[in-house]
Backbone as numpy.savetxt, mean C-alpha at the origin, in Angstrom:
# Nx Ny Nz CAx CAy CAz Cx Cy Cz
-16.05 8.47 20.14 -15.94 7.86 18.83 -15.05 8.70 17.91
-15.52 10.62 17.89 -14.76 11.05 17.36 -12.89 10.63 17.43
-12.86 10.33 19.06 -11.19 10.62 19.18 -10.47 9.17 18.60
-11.48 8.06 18.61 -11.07 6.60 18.25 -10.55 6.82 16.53
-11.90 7.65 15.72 -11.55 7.51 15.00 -10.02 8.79 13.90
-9.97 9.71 15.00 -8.92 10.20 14.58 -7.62 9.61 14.74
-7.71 8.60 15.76 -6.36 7.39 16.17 -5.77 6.71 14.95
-7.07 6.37 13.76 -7.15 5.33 12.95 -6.81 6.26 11.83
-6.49 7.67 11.62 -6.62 8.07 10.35 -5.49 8.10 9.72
-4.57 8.06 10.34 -3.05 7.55 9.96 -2.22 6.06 10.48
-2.29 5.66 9.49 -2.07 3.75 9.73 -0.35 3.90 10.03
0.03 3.46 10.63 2.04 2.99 11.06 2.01 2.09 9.98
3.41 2.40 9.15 3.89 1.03 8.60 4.54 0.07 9.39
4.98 0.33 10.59 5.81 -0.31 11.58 7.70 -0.27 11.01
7.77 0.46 10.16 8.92 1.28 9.69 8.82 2.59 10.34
9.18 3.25 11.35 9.24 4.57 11.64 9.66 5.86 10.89
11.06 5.29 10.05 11.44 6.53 9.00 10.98 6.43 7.86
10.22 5.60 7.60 8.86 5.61 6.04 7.75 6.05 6.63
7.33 5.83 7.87 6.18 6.80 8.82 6.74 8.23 8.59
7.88 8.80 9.03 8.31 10.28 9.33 8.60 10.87 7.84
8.90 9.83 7.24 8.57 10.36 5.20 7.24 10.75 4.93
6.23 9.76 5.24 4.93 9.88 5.21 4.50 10.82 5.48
5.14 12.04 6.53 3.95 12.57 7.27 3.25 12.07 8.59
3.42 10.52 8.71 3.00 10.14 10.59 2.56 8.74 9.88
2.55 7.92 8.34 2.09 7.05 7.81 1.12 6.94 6.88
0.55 6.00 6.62 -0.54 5.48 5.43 -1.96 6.64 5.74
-1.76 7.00 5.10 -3.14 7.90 5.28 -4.65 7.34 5.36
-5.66 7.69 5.56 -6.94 6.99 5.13 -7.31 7.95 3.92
-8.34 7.21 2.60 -8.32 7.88 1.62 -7.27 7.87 0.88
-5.86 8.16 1.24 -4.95 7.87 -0.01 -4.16 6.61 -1.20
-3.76 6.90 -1.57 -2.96 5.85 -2.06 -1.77 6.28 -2.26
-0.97 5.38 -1.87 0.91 5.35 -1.43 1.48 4.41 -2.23
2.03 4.52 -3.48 2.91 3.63 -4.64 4.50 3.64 -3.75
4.79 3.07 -3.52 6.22 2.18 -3.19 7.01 1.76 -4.46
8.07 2.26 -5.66 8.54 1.42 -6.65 10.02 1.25 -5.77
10.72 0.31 -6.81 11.54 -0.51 -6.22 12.34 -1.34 -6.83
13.67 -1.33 -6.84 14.03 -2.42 -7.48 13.52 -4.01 -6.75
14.17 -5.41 -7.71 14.17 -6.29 -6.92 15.36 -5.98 -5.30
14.42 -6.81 -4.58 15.26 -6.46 -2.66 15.33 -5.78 -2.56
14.71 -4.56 -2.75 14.49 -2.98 -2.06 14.12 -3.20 -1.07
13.26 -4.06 -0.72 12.28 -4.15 0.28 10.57 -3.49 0.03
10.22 -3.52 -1.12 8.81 -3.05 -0.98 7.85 -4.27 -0.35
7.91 -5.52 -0.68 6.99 -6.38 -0.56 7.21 -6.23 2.05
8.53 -6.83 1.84 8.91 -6.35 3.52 7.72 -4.89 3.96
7.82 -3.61 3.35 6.86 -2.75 4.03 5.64 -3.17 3.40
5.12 -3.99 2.71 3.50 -4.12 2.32 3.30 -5.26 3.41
4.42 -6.19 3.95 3.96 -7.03 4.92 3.99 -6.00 6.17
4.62 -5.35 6.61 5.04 -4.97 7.73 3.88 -4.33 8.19
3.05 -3.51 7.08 2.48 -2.20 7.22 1.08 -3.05 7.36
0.99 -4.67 6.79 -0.02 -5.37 6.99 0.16 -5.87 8.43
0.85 -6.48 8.89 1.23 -6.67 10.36 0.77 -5.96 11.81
1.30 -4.35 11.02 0.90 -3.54 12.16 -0.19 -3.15 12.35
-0.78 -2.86 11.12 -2.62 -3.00 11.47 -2.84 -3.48 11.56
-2.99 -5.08 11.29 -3.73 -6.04 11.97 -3.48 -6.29 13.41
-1.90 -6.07 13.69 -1.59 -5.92 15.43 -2.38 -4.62 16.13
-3.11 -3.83 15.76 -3.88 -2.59 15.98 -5.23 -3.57 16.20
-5.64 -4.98 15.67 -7.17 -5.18 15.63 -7.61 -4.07 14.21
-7.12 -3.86 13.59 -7.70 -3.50 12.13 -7.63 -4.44 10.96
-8.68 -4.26 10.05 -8.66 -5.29 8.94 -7.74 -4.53 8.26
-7.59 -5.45 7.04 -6.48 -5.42 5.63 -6.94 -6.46 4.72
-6.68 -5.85 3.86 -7.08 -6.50 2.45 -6.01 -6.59 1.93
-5.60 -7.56 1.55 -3.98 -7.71 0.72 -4.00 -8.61 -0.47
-3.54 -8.16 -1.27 -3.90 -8.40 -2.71 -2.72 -9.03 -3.21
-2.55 -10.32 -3.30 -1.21 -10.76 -3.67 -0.91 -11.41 -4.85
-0.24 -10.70 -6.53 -0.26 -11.01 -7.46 1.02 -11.84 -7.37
2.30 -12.32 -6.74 3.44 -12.64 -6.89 3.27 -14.15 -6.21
2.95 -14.38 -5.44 3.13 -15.07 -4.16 3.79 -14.68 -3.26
4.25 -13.60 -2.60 4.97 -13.18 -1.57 4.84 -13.17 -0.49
2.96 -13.13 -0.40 2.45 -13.01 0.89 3.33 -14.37 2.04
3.75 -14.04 3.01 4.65 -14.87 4.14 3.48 -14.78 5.32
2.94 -15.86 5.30 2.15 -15.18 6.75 3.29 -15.79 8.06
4.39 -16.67 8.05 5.17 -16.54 9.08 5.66 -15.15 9.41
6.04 -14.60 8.39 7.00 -13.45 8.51 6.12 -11.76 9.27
5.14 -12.07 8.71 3.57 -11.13 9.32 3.68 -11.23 10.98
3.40 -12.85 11.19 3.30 -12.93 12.57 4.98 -12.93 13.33
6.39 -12.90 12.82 7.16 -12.12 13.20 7.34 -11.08 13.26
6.41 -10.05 12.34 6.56 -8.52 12.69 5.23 -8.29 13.89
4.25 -8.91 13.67 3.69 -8.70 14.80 4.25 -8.82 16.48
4.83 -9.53 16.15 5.58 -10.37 17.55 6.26 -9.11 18.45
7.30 -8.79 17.35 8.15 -7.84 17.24 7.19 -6.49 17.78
6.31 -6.37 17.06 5.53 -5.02 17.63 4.69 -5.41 18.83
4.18 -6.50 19.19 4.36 -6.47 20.34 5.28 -6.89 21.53
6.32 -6.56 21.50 7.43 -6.65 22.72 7.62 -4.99 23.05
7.19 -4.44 21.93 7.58 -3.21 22.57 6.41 -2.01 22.68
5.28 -2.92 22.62 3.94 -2.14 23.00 3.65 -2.19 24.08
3.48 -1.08 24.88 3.43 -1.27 26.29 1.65 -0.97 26.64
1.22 -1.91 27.65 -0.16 -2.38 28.21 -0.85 -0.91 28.84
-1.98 -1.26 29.49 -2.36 -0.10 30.15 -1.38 0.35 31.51
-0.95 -0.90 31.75 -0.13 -0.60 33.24 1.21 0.16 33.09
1.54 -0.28 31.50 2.68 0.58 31.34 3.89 -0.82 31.39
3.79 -1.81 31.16 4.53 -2.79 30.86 4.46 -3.63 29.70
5.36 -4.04 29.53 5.42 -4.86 27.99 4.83 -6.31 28.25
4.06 -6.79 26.98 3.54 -8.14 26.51 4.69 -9.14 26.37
4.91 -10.09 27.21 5.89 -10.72 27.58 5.06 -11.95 27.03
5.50 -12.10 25.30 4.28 -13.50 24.77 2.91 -13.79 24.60
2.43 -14.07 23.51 1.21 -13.75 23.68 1.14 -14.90 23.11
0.58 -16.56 23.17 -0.15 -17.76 22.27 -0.88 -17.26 21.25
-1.91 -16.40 21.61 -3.04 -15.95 20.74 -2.58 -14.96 19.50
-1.35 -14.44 19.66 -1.08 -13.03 19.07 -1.26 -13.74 17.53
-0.83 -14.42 17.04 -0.91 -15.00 15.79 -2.21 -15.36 15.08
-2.95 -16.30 15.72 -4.52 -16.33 15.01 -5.28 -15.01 14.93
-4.69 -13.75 16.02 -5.78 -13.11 15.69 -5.23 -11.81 14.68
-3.71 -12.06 14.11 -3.52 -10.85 13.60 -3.36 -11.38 12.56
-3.32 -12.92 11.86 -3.41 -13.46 10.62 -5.14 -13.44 10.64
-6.13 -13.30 11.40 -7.07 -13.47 11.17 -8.11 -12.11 10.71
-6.75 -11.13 10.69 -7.13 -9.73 10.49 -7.20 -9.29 9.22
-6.39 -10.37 8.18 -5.64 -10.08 6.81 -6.60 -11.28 5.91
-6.89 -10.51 5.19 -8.26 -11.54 4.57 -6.72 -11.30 3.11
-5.85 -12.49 2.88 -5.11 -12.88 1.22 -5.89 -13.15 0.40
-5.85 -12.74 -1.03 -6.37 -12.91 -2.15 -5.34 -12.89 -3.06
-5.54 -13.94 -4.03 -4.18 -14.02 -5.37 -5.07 -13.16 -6.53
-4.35 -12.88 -7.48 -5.04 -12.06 -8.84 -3.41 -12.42 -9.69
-3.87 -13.57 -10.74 -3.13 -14.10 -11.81 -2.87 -12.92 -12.86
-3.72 -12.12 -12.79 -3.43 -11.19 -13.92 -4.75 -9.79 -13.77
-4.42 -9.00 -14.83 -5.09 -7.57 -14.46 -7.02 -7.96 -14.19
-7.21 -8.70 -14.98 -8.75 -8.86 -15.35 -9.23 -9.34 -13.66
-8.30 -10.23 -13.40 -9.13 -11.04 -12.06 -8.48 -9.75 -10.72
-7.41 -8.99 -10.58 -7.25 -7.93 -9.87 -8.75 -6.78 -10.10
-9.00 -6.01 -11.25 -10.19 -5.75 -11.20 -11.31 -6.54 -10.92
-11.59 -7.68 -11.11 -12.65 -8.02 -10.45 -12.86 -8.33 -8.49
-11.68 -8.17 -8.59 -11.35 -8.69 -6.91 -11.81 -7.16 -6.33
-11.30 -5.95 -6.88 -11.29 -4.61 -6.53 -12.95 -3.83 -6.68
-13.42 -4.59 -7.87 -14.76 -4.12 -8.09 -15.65 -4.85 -6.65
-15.43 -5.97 -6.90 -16.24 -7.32 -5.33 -16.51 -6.59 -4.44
-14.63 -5.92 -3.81 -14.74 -5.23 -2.88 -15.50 -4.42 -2.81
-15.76 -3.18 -3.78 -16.32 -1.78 -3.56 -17.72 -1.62 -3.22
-18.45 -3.13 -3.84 -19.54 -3.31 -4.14 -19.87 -3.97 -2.78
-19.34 -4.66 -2.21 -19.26 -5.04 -0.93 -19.53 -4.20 0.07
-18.61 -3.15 -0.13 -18.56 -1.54 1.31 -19.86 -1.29 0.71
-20.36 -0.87 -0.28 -20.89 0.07 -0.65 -22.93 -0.94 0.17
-22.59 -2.12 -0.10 -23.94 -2.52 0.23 -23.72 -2.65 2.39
-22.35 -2.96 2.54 -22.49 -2.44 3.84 -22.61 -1.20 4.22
-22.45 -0.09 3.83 -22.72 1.03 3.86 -24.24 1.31 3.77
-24.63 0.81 2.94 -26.36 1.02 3.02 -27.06 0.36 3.91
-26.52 -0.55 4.34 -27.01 -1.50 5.93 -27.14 -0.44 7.07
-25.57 0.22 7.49 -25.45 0.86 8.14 -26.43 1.95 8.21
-26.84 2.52 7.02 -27.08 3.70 7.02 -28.75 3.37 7.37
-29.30 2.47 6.68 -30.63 2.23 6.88 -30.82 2.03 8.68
-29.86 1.20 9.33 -29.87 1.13 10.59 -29.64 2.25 11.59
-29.01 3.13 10.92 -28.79 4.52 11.83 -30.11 4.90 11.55
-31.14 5.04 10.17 -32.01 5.83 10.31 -32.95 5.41 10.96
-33.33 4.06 11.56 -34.04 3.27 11.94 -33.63 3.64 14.06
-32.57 3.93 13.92 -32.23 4.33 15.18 -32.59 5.71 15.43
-32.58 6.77 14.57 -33.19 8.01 14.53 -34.47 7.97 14.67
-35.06 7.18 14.12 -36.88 7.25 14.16 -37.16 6.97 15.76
-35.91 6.39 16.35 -36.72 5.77 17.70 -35.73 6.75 18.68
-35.42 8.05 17.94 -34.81 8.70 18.80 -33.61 8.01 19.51
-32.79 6.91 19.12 -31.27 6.50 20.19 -30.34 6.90 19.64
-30.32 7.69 18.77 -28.96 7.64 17.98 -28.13 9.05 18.49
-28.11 8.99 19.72 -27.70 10.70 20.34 -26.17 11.24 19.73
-25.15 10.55 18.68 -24.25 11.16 18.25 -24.13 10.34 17.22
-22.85 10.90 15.96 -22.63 10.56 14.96 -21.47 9.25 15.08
-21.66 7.64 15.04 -20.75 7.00 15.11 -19.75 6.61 13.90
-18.54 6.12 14.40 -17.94 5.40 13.06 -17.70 4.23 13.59
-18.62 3.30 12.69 -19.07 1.90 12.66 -19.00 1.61 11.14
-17.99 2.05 10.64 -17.50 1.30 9.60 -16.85 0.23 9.53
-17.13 -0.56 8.32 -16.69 -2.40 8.32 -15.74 -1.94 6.99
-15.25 -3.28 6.58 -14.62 -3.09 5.63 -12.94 -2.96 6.21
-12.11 -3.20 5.20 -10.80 -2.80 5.72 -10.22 -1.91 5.85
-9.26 -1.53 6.57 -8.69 0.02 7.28 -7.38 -0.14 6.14
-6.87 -0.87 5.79 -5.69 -1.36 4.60 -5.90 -1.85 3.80
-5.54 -1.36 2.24 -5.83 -2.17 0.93 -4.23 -2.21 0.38
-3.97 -3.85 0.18 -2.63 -3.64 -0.51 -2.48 -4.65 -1.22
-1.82 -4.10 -2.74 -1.55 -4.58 -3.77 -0.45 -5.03 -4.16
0.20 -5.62 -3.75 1.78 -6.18 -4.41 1.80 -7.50 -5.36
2.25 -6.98 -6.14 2.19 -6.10 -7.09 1.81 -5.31 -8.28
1.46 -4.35 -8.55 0.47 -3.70 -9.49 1.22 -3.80 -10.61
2.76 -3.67 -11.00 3.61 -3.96 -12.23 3.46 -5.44 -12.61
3.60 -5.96 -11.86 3.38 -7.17 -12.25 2.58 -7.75 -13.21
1.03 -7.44 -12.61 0.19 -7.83 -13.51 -0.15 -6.34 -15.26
-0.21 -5.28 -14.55 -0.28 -4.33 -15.77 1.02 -4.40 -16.88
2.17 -4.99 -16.42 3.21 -4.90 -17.47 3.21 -5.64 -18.24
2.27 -6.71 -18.52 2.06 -7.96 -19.36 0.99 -7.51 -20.41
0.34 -6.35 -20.12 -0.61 -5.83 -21.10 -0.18 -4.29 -21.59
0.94 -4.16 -21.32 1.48 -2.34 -22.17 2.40 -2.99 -23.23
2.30 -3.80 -23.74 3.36 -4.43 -25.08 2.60 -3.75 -25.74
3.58 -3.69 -27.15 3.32 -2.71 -28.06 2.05 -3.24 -28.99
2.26 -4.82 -28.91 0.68 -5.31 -29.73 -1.00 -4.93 -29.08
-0.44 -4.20 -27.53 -1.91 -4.63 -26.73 -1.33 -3.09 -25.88
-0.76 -1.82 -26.89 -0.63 -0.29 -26.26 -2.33 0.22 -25.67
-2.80 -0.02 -27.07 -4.32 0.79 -25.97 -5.40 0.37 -25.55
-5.80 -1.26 -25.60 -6.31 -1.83 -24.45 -5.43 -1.91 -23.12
-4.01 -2.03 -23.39 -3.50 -2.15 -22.05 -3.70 -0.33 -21.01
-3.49 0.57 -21.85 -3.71 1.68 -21.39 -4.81 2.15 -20.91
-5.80 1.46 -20.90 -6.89 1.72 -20.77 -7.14 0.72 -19.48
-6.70 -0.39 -19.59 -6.51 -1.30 -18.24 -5.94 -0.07 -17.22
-4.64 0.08 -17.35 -3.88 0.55 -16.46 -5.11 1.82 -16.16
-5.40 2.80 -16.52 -6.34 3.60 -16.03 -7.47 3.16 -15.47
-7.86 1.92 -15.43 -9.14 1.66 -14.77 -8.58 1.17 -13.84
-7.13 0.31 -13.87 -6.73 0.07 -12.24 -6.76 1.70 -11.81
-5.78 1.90 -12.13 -5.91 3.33 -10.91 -6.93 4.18 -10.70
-7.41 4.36 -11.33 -9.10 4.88 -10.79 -9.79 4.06 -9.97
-9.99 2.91 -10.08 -10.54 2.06 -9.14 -9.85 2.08 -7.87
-8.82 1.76 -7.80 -7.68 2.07 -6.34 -8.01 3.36 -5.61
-7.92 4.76 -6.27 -8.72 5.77 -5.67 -10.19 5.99 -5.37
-10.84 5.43 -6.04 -12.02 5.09 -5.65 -12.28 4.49 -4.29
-12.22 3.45 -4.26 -12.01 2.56 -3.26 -10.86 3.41 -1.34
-10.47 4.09 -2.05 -9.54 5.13 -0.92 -10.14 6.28 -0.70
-10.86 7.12 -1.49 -11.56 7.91 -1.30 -12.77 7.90 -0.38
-13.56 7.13 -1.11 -15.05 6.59 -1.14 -15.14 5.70 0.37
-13.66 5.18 0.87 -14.47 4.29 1.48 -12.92 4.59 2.99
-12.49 5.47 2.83 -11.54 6.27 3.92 -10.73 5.13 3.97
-9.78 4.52 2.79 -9.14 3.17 2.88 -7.65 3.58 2.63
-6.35 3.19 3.46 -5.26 3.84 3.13 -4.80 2.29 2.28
-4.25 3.15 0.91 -4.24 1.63 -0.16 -2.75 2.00 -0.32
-2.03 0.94 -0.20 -0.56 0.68 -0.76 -0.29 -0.27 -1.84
0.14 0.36 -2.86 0.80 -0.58 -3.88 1.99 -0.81 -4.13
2.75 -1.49 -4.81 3.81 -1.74 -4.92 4.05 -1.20 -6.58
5.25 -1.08 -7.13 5.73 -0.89 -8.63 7.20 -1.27 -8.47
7.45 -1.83 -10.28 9.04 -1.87 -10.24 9.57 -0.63 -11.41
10.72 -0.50 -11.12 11.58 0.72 -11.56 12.41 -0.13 -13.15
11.96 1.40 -14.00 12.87 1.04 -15.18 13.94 2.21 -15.22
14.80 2.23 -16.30 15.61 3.09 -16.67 15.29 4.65 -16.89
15.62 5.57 -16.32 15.13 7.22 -16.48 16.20 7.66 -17.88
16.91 7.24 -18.34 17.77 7.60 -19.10 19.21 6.71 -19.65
20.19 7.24 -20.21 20.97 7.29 -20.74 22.35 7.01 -19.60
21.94 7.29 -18.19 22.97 7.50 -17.38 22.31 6.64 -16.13
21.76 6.19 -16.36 21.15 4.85 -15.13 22.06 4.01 -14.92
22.31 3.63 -13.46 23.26 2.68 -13.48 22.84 1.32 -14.12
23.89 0.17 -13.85 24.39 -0.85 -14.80 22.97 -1.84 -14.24
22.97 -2.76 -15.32 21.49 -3.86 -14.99 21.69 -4.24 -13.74
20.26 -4.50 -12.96 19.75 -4.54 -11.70 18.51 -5.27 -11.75
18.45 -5.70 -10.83 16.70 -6.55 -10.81 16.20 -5.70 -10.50
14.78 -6.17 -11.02 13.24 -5.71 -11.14 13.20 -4.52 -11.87
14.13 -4.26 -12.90 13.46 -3.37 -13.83 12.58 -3.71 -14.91
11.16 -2.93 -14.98 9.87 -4.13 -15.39 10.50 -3.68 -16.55
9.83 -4.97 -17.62 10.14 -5.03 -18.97 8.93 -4.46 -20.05
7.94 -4.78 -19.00 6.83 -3.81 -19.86 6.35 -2.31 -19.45
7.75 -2.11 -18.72 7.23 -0.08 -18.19 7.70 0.43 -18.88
7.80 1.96 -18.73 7.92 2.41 -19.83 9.32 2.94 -20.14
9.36 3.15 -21.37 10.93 3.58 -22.14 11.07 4.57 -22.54
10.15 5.61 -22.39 10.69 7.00 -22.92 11.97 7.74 -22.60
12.31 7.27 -21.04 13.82 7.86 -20.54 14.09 9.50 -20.75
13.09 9.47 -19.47 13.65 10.93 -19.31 14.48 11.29 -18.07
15.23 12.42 -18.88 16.24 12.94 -17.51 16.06 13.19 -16.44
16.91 13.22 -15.62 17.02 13.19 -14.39 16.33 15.33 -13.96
15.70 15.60 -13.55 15.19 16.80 -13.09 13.68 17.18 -14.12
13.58 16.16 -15.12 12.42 16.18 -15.96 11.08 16.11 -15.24
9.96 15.67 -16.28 8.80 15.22 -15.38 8.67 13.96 -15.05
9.62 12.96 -15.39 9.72 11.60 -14.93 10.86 11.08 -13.89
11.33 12.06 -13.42 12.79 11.79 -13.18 12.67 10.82 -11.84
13.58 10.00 -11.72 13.67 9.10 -10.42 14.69 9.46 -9.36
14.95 8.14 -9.17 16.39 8.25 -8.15 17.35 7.33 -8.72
18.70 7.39 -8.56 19.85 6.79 -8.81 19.31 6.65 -10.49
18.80 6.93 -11.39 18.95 6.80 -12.49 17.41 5.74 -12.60
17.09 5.62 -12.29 15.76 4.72 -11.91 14.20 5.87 -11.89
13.73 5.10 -12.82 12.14 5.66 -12.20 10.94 5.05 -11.79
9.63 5.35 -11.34 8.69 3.86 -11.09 8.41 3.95 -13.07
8.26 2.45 -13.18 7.83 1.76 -14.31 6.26 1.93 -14.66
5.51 1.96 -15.95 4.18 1.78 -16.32 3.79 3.42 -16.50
5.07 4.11 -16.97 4.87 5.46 -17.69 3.80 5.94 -17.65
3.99 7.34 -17.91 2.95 8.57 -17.38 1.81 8.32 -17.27
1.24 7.51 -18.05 -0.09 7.38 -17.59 -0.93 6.79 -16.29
0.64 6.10 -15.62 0.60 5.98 -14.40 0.67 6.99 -13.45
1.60 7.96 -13.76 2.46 8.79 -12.90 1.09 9.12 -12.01
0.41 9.78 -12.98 -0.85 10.31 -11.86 -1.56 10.07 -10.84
-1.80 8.31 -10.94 -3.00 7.75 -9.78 -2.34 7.41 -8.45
-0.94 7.19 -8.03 -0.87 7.87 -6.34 -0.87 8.79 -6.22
-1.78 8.78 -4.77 -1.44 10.34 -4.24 -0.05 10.87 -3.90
0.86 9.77 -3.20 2.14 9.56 -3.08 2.87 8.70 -3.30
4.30 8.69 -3.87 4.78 7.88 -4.17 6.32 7.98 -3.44
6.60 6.92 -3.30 7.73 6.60 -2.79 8.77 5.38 -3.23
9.93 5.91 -3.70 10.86 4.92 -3.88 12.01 4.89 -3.14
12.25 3.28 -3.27 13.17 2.21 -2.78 14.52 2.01 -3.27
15.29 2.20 -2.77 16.75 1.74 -3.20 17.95 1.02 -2.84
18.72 0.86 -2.86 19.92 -0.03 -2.36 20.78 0.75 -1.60
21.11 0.80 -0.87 22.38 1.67 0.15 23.89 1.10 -0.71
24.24 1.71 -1.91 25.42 1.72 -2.73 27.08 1.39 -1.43
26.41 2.78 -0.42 27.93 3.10 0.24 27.90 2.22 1.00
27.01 0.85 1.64 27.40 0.33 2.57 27.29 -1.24 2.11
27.86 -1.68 2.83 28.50 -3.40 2.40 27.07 -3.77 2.03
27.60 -5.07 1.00 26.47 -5.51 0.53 25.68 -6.42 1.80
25.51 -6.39 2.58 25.16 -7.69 3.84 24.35 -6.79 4.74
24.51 -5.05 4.66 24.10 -4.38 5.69 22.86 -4.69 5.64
21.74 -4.67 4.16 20.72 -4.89 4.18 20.09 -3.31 4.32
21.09 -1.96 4.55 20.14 -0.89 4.08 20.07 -0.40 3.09
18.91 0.77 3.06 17.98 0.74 1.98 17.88 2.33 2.23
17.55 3.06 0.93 17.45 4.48 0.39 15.95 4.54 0.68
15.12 5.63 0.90 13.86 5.60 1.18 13.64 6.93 0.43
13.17 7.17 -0.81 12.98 9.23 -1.19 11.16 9.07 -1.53
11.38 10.35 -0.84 9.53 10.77 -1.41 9.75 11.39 -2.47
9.04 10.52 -4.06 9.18 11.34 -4.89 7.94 12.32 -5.65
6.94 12.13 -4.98 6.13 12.48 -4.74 4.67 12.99 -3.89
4.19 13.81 -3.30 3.82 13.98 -2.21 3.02 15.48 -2.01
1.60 15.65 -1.36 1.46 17.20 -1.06 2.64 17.28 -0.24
3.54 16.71 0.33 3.95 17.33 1.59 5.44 17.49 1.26
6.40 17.87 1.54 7.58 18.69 1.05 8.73 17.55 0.63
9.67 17.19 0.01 9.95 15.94 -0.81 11.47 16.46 0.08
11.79 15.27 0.57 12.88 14.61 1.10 13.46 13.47 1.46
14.67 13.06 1.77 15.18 11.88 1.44 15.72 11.41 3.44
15.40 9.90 3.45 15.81 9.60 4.74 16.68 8.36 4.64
């Protein structure tokens, strides 16, 4: 059980060089912010990274404020990950009928119109683990009294992935200047709750954010810079500083609640059609570099 569950403690996004940014991937317990312009590709790794755990037989919780969720596109990355997963014999899955019901059946979608119904979806959850957790636990002790319980299992329920796309979305509609400190106070109870929920319940949670202006020297207008993040604009090597002139949006009082963060960018030097993409850790215990 021990070795099963050390398998599970680092989730694949099914991106390999956002895995080797990561550290080996999605951690359990953490939370991983993704900002981004529009077509960076953040929503692509919140599907992908949903895909591959559910192609693992792991749950996911996916939290979808935009409509983005594609479940065709899910069961094409699954597909994809399996052609090149090789069996016990050591050969590849040449088609699978089933592969689809059971890795869309892994991803429990939920919409959240706005911040109020995202916290309540997030509270449901916690309250949910937390009364399966006391099931469990009453049943292990019930297995102790009768002497069977000869080692420590992990028979945890609940999902192995929590993901939010997008968290700007809904918090940037409440940091206007008429609604500064109820909305600030929102935004801190999302992110406390998100760590909560990652901590408390060994859940690797991915969110999404969009990128505003760091300054004075940001390049020229671009999609998805949120309109309700924040504007202080600070320089580039400051305590806000981004990439390409960009930072994640929903100011400092955000900055704090990932454990890591990572932003998204446009590949400037290569034709617009290539479709690549800048990947920097801009935050992280682990040593900050660009792939």
């Amino acid at each position: 059980m021990r070795e099963l569950r050390n398998k599970i403690q680092v989730l694949p996004t099914g991106c390999a060089p956002i895995d080797t940014l990561l550290g080996g991937g999605l951690r359990e317990g953490t939370v991983v912010e993704v900002a981004g312009e529009t077509a960076s590709g953040k929503t692509q790794l919140c599907l992908s990274a949903a895909a591959t755990t559910a192609f693992r037989g792991e749950p996911v919780f996916y939290v979808d404020t935009t409509g983005s969720f594609a479940p065709e596109r899910v069961v094409r990355m699954a597909q994809a990950e399996a052609a090149v997963t090789p069996l016990a014999g050591g050969s590849v899955r040449d088609g699978d009928p089933g592969l689809a019901s059971r890795v869309l059946g892994c991803i429990h979608v939920t919409r959240a119109a706005n911040v109020y119904e995202l916290l309540a979806i997030l509270d449901q959850l916690q309250a949910e683990l937390q009364r399966q957790q006391q099931l469990q636990e009453a049943a292990r002790q019930q297995l102790r009294q009768h002497q069977q319980l000869q080692q420590p299992s992990d028979d945890r329920s609940g999902p192995r992935l929590l993901v939010v796309d997008s968290v700007s979305a809904l918090l940037s509609t409440v940091l206007g200047n008429n609604q500064h400190m109820q909305g600030t106070a929102l935004l801190t109870t999302v992110g406390r709750t998100l760590k909560l929920l990652a901590e408390a319940n060994a859940i690797a949670v991915l969110i999404t954010n969009h990128v505003t202006s760091s300054g004075p020297m940001a390049r020229g207008a671009g999609g998805g810079r949120d309109p309700g993040g924040d504007r202080s604009g600070g320089l580039a090597g400051g305590p806000v500083a981004g990439v390409s002139g960009l930072k994640p949006a929903l100011g400092e009082q955000w900055r704090s609640q990932a454990h890591m963060r990572l932003q998204l960018s446009l590949d400037d030097s290569q034709s617009s059609g290539s479709g690549a993409r800048l990947a920097t850790l801009t935050a992280s215990p682990l040593q900050n570099y660009e792939m």
